[in-house]
Structures are given as C-alpha cells and as structure tokens.
C-alpha positions in Angstrom: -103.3 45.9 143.6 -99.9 45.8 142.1 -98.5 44.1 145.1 -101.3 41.2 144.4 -101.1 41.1 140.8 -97.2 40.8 140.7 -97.9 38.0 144.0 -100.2 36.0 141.9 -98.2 35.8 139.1 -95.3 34.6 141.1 -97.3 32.1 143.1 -99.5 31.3 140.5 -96.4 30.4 138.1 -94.6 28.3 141.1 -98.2 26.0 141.8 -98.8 25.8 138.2 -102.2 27.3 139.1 -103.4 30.7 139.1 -106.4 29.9 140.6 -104.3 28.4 143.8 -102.1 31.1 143.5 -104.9 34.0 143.7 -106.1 31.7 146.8 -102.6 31.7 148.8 -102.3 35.4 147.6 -106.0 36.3 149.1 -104.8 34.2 152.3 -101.6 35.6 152.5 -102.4 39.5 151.6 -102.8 41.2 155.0 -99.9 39.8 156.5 -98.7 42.4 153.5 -101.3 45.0 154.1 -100.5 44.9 157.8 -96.6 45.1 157.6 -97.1 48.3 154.8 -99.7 50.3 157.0 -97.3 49.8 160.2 -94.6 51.3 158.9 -96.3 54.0 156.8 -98.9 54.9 160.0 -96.8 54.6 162.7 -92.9 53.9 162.1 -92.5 56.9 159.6 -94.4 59.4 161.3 -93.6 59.0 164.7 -90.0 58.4 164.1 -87.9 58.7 160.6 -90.1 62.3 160.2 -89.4 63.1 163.5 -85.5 62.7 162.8 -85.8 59.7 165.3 -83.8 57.3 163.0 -82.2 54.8 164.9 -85.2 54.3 166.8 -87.2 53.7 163.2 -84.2 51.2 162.2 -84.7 49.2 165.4 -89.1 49.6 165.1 -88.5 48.5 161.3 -86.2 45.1 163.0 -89.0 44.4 165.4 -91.7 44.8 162.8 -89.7 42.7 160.4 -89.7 39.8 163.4 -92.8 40.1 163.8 -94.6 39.9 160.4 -92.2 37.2 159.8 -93.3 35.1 162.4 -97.1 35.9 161.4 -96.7 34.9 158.0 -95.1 31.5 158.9 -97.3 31.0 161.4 -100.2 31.7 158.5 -98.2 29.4 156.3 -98.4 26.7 158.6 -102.0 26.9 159.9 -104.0 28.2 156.5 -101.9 28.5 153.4 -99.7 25.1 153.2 -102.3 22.9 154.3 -105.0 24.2 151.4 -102.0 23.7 149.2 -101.7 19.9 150.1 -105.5 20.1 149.8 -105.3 21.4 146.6 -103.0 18.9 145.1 -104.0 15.9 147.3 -107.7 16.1 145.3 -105.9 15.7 142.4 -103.6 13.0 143.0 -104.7 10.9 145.9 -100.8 9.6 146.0 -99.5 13.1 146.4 -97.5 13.6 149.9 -95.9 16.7 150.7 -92.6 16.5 153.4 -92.6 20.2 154.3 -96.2 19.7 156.6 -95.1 16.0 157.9 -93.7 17.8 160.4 -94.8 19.6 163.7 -95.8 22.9 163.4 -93.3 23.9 166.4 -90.6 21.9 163.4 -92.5 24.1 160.4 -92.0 27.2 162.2 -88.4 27.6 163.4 -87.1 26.0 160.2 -84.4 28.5 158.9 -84.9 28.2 155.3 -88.9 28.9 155.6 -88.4 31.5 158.1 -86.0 33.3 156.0 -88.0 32.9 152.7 -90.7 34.2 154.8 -88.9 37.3 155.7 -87.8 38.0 152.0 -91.3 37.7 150.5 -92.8 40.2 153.3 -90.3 42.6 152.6 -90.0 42.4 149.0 -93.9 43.3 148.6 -94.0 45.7 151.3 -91.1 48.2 151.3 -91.8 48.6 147.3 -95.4 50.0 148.2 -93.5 52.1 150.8 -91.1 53.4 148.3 -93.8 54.7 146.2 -96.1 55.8 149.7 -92.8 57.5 150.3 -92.2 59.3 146.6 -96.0 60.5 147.1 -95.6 62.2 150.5 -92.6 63.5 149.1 -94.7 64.9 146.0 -97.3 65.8 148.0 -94.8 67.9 150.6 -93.3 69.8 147.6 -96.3 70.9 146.2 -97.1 72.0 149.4 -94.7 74.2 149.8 -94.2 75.0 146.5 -98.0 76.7 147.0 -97.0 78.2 150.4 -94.4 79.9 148.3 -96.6 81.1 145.8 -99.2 82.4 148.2 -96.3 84.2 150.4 -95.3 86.3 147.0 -98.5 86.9 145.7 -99.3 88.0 149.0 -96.6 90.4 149.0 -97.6 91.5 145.7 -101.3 92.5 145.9 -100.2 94.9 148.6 -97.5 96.0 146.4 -100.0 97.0 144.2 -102.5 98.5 146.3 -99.4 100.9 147.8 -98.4 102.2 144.3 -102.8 102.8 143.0 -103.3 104.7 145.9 -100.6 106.9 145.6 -101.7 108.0 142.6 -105.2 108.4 143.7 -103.8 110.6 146.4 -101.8 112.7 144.1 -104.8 113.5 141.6 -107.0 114.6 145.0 -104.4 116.7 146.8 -105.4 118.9 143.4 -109.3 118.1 143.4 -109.0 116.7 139.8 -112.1 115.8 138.2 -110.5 112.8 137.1 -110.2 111.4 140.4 -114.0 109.7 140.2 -112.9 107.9 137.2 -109.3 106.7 138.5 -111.6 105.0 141.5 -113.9 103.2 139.2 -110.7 101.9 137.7 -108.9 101.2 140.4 -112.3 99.1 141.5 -112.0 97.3 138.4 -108.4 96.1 138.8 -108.7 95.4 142.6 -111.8 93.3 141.9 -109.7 91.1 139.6 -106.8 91.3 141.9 -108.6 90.5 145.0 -110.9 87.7 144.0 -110.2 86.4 140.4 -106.8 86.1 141.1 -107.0 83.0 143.4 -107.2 81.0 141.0 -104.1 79.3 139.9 -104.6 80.2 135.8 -107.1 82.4 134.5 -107.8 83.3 130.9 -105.2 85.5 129.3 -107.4 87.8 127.6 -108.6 88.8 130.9 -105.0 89.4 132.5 -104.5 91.7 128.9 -107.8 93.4 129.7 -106.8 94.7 133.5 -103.0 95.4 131.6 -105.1 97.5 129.7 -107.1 99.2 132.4 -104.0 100.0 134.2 -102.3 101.6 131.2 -105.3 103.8 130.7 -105.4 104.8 134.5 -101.5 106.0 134.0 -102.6 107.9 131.3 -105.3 109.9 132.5 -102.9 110.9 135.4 -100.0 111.8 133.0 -101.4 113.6 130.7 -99.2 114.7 127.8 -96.3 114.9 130.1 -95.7 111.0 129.5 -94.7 109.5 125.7 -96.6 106.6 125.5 -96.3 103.8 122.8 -98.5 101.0 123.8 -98.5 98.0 121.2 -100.8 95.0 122.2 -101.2 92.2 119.8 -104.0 90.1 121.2 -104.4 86.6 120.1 -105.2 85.0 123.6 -108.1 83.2 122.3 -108.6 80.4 125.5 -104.8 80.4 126.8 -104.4 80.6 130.1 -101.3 82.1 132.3 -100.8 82.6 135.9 -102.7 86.0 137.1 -100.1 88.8 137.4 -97.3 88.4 136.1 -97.0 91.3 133.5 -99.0 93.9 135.6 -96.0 94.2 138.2 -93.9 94.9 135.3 -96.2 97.8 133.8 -96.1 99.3 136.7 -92.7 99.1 138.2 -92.1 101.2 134.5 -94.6 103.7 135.4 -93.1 104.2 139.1 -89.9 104.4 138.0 -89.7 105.7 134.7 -92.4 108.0 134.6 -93.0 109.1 138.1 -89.3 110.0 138.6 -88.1 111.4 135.4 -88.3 115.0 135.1 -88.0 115.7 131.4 -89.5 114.5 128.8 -90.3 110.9 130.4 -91.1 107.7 128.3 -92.2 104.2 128.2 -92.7 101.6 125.3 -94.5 98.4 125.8 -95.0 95.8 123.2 -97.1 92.8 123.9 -96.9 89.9 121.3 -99.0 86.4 122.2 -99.7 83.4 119.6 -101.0 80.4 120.6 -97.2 78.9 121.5 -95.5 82.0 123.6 -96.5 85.4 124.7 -93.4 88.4 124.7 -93.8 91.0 126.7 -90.8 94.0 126.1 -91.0 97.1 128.1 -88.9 99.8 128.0 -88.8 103.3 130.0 -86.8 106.3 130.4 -84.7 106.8 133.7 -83.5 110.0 135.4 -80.5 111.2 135.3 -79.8 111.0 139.0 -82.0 109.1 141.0 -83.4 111.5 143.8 -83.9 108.5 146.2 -81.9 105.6 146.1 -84.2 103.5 148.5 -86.3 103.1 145.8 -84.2 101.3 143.7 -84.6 98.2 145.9 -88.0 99.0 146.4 -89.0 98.8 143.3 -87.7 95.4 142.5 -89.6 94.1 144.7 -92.2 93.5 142.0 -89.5 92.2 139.4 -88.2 90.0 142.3 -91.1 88.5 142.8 -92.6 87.5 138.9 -89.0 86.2 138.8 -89.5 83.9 141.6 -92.5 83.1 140.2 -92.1 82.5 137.2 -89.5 80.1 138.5 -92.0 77.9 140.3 -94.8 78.0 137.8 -93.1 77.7 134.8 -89.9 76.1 135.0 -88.0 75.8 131.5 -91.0 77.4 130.1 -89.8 80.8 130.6 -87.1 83.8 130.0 -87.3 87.0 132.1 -84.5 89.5 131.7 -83.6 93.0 132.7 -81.6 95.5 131.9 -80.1 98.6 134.1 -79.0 100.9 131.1 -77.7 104.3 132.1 -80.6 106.2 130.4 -82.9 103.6 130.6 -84.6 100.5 132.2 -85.7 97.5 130.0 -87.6 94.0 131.2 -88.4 91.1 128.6 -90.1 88.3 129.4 -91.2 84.8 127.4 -93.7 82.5 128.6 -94.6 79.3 126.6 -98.3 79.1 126.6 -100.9 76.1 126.6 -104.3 76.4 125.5 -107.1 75.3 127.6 -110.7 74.5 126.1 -113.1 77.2 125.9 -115.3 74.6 128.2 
C-alpha cells in the first residue's frame, strides 16, 4: 500500500492524471510485488541467513536483470501504449516518439532500461528494509522470550528446592504444623505453576503469595526469627511481571535466617503507588558462613530477577544489593503501569 500510494503520486503528478497514474501503477504493481517476494522468500532465506553472501549479491544481480527486463518489456507491450491511448483520445494530434519505434528499439534503449531498473528498485528494496527491520523485531523478541522462559525456568525449580526443604525439616520432627505448611505450599505452587505463564499478572495477587510465603517462614521459625514485615498495598489493577520479589523474600529467609545462629533477623518493607513499587529487605548474616558454596548458590535467585528485570523493564528499574559484614540488603524499584480492571 505505501509502495502504491507513493507510485501513484509520482506517476500521477508526471501524466498530470491520477486517474492514469493509478492505471500505470495497477499495470505496473507486480512487477514490484514479484521483485519484493523474490528476494524476501527466497534470496534472504536461502542465502544472506544462511551466511551465503556473495551468492545473495550475485541472486540479487540476476534478479535485478531480470525484473528489469520484465518491467520494460510490460512498459512496451501494456503500460506505454494505454498512455498514448490515454492522451491520443484527448487530442487526436497527439504523437508520442518513444513507441514510433520497434519494440526490439523500445527495449534495449539505455535510458529506459536504466530508468527501468531505478524505479524497480527504489520501490522494492524499501519494502525489504522494513520486511527486514520486522524479522529483525520479530527475532529479538524471540529470543528475548526464550531468555525469559530459560530463567524462569531455572527459577520455579529454585523455589520448589528451598519449600521442600523446609517441609522436610518440620517432618523429620512430626510437627503438627507440617499439614498446614502443605496447604501453603499448594497455594504458592498453584500460582507458580500455572498463573505464572502469563507475562503480567495483577500485582495484588503477586503481594498476596509474598504474603503466604512470609506466613509459611513464620510458622517454621517460631520466635527464634525477628520479623518486621511492612506492606503498604495500593496495587489496585497494576500489573508487574510474576516473581520477581518472591526470590528475594526468600533468598533472605535461606540465608539470613536459616543460617544465623543467634538472634537472626529480617526487615522487609514493601511501598507501591500507582507510579513505582519499592521493595527493601534487609537480614542478618552469620558471623562465619558454615558453607561457602552457598553463597553462589544463593544468588542464583538475585541473578536471575536481575537479568530479568533487565529484559522486561529496561530503564524502568533499579535493583541493588549490598554484602555488609553483619548483614545482607536488596532494593529494588520498578515503575508501574496500570492496566484496566477489564
């Protein structure tokens, strides 16, 4: 459509008719069509993706003969004589030197044949440029997604590794809380597992499994852990990628209260408004780590809301950490949008 439009203005400008002008353009179109679907079906596949270049440069050569030649030859046969038509039925005196000719003479002459090849390529390569920025789109997001799906995939099992550890601990000791730890962990694997595929859900609903988690910890901690827990919730209908924060709730829990031996703490403060949501977790460390594997272990999950983060919101985010010597602190800033409650 743009290739015809901008065609028919040209034309239609040059005959001082638009009317001929949409006619030549209609006559003269797949030439076009036929010259843009060659090289986007078959020369760019089969040989500039392939790394194949100089074969594409010498496909492209003998293409560009070729469509050359057909749109003279369509000049010569179709288009230029329904021009003379067109202006002879308006002046009976009108006489036109460029088809007093052969059409052998028509065809080989040097200027035609080289306007011929400008015009084809002028319209064509500029629908290839932008066949060729969509692709390239297309490709990115592609493997932007395949990206996304490797870490969340590394993440769910992340998860899952960490919940049933602590299910295991609590039934090595026949707690009675161990019924209610399952129906919990059901909960959060439910959204983890199948609302999770989605690329955005609602943020009240990622707040409400934060929640569930939190409450989990606690009923395995006890008054061993100091827990200060302050959640301002003003989602209303934003939305935000699914998991981002949990990862970070946890990797606290795992590593500040699992392995601290005295007096172990965490603080978490969640602040969201319509415009950002701040998320600033703190928790204690011990004083000599027991395993130092863990250490990289455990970033794992920071590693990969950082990559994250860097894919899905890109200048729309901050995410920090810092390795103190008595404790470990993450912050992180997302810029929300709101979605529609429809």
């Amino acid at each position: 459509m743009i290739a015809f439009s901008l065609l028919t203005f040209i034309y239609g400008t040059a005959y001082g008719s638009y009317n001929l002008g949409t006619k030549v353009i209609l006559i003269l179109l797949p030439i076009h069509m036929g010259y843009f679907y060659i090289i986007v079906n078959w020369i760019v596949p089969r040989f500039f993706f392939s790394g194949k270049y100089i074969r594409a440069f010498f496909a492209v050569l003998m293409v560009m003969f070729l469509i050359a030649v057909s749109y003279r030859l369509t000049e010569v046969f179709i288009a230029d004589p329904y021009v003379y038509q067109f202006y002879k039925s308006r002046d009976s005196s009108f006489t036109w030197d460029k088809i007093s000719h052969s059409w052998w003479e028509q065809l080989k002459k040097p200027v035609d044949f080289v306007n011929a090849i400008e015009r084809s390529n002028s319209v064509a390569w500029i629908c290839v440029t932008l066949k060729l920025f969509v692709l390239w789109h297309e490709r990115k997001q592609a493997v932007l997604q395949a990206e996304l799906n490797f870490l969340k995939g590394q993440l769910h099992p992340h998860f899952l590794f960490n919940a049933l550890n602590n299910l295991y601990a609590l039934s090595l000791n026949d707690s009675p809380k161990a019924p209610g730890i399952i129906l919990g962990l059901s909960n959060i694997l439910r959204y983890v597992l199948y609302e999770c595929s989605a690329d955005q859900v609602l943020l009240k609903r990622d707040i409400e499994v934060l929640n569930d988690y939190i409450k989990l910890e606690q009923i395995r901690y006890e008054d061993r852990l100091e827990l200060n827990v302050n959640i301002s919730n003003h989602a209303g209908y934003c939305k935000i990628a699914p998991l981002l924060m949990l990862p970070l709730v946890e990797n606290a829990f795992k590593h500040g209260a699992a392995e601290t031996v005295d007096a172990p703490w965490i603080n978490i403060e969640l602040y969201v408004s319509p415009a950002e949501l701040i998320l600033k977790i703190s928790n204690s460390k011990p004083e000599h780590s027991m395993i130092q594997d863990k250490v990289a272990i455990g970033n794992i999950g920071l590693s990969n809301v950082q990559k994250r983060l860097e894919l899905l919101y890109p200048d729309k985010h901050s995410f920090e950490w810092f390795d103190e010597d008595d404790c470990f602190i993450t912050e992180l800033n997302i810029q929300l949008t709101v979605n529609d409650k429809n």
